[in-house]
N, C-alpha and C positions, 0 to 999 in steps of 0.2 A: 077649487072645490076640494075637502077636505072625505075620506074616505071614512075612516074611522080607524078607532085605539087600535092598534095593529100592538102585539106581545114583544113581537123582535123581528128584527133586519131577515132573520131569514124567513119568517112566515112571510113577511111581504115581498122576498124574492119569488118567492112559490105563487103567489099570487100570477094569475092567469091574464090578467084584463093590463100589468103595469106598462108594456109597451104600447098601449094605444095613442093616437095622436088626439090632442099634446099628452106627453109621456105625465107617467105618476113617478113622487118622488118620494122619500121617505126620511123625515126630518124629524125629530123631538116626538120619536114614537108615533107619529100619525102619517099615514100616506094621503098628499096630497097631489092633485093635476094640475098641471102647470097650466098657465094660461094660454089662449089661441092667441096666435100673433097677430100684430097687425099690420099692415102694408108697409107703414115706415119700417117697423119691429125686422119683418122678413127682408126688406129689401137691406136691410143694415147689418144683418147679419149674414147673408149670402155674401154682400160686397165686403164685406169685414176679413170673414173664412178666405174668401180670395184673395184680397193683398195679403194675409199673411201668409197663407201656402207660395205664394206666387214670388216672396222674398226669404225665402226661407228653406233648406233644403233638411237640418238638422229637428226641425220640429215641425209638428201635422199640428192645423187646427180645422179641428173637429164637430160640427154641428150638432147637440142634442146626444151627446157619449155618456150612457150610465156610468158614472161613475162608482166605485163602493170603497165607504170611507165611513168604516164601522164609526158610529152606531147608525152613522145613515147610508143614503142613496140617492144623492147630489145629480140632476141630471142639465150641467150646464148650458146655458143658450151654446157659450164656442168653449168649448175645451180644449188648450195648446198643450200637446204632449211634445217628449223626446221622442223620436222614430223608435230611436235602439228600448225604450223603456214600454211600445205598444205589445198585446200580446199577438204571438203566432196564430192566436183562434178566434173565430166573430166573437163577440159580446162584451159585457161590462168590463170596462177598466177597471183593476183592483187596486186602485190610490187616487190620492188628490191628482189632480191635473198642476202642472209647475206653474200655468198662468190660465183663472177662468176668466171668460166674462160672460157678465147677467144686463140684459137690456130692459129695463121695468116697463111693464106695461100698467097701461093707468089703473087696471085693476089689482095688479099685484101688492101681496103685502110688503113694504119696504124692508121691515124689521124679520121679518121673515127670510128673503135673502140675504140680509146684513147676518145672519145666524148661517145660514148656511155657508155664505164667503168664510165667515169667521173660525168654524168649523174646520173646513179646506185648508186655510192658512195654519192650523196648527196643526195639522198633519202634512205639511211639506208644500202648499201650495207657496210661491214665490212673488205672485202679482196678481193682484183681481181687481178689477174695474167691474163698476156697478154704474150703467151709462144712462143718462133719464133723457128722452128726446125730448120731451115736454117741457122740461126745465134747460133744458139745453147744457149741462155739467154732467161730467164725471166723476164719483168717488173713487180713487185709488187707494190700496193698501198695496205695502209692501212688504212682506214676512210681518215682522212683531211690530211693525209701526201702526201710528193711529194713522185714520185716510183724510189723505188730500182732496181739494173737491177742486177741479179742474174746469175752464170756463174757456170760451171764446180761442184765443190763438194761443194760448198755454198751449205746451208742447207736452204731450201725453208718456210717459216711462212704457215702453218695452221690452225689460230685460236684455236689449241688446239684441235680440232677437230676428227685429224689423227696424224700417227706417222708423223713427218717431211721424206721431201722425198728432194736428192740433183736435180741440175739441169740433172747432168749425168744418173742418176735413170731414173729421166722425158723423158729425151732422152732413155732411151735403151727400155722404154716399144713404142714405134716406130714400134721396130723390132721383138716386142714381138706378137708372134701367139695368 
């Protein structure tokens, strides 16, 4: 759902209602609400955030982290930050996240996340996967390359981060409790 022509990033910080659930986001001058999730959507995401915190001690990832990455306000499904690079106080991250990832929901605009990853990525993002459960692939981009689209036991890029996880993996934690 689209808000409306918002003038700049900081009127629609000052904005009152942008934390509601699901969060508003602020991209190409317009604030829009993210989509509601959906069962597979959350349970992918919960189990996602947890093997990477759970293999990982140098970097947090993060569920729904506003991020601020003038001219927008990027508010990632998971956002993997550096520990040392979070800040000391609650609220919005002031940079790209080093690796996001976007889970589509079948309502969401495609081309509209592929703007926002694409955005992220030229301001220091490192790795973003854009995961469609429906179609059962991954798009991956890596800093300035074009994205890979990832399928079945393809072994998915990490950064080094975490162990590598296939597409089929990504899919079964879906169904995972």
């Amino acid at each position: 759902m689209q808000l409306s022509t918002t003038t700049s990033l900081a009127e629609f910080l000052a904005s009152p209602n942008i934390e509601e659930s699901p969060a508003w986001e602020f991209i190409l001058n317009h604030a829009f609400q993210k989509s509601m999730p959906t069962l597979f959507h959350s349970r992918l995401q919960r189990n996602l955030v947890n093997y990477i915190n759970q293999h990982t001690e140098p970097f947090e990832a993060i569920q729904e982290l506003r991020c601020i990455v003038p001219p927008y306000s990027p508010v990632p499904d998971i956002a993997i930050v550096a520990v040392k690079d979070l800040p000391n106080e609650d609220g919005a991250f002031n940079s790209a996240p080093h690796w996001l990832i976007e889970i589509r929901s079948p309502d969401q605009n495609t081309l509209l996340l592929q703007n926002k990853i694409l955005h992220c990525l030229s301001h220091g993002t490192k790795l973003a996967w854009l995961i469609d459960i429906t179609r059962q692939q991954v798009w991956v981009w890596q800093e300035c390359e074009l994205p890979n689209i990832y399928v079945k036991e393809d072994l998915l890029p990490t950064l080094g981060i975490v162990p590598e996880l296939t597409v089929n993996t990504l899919i079964a934690m879906t169904r995972q409790r």
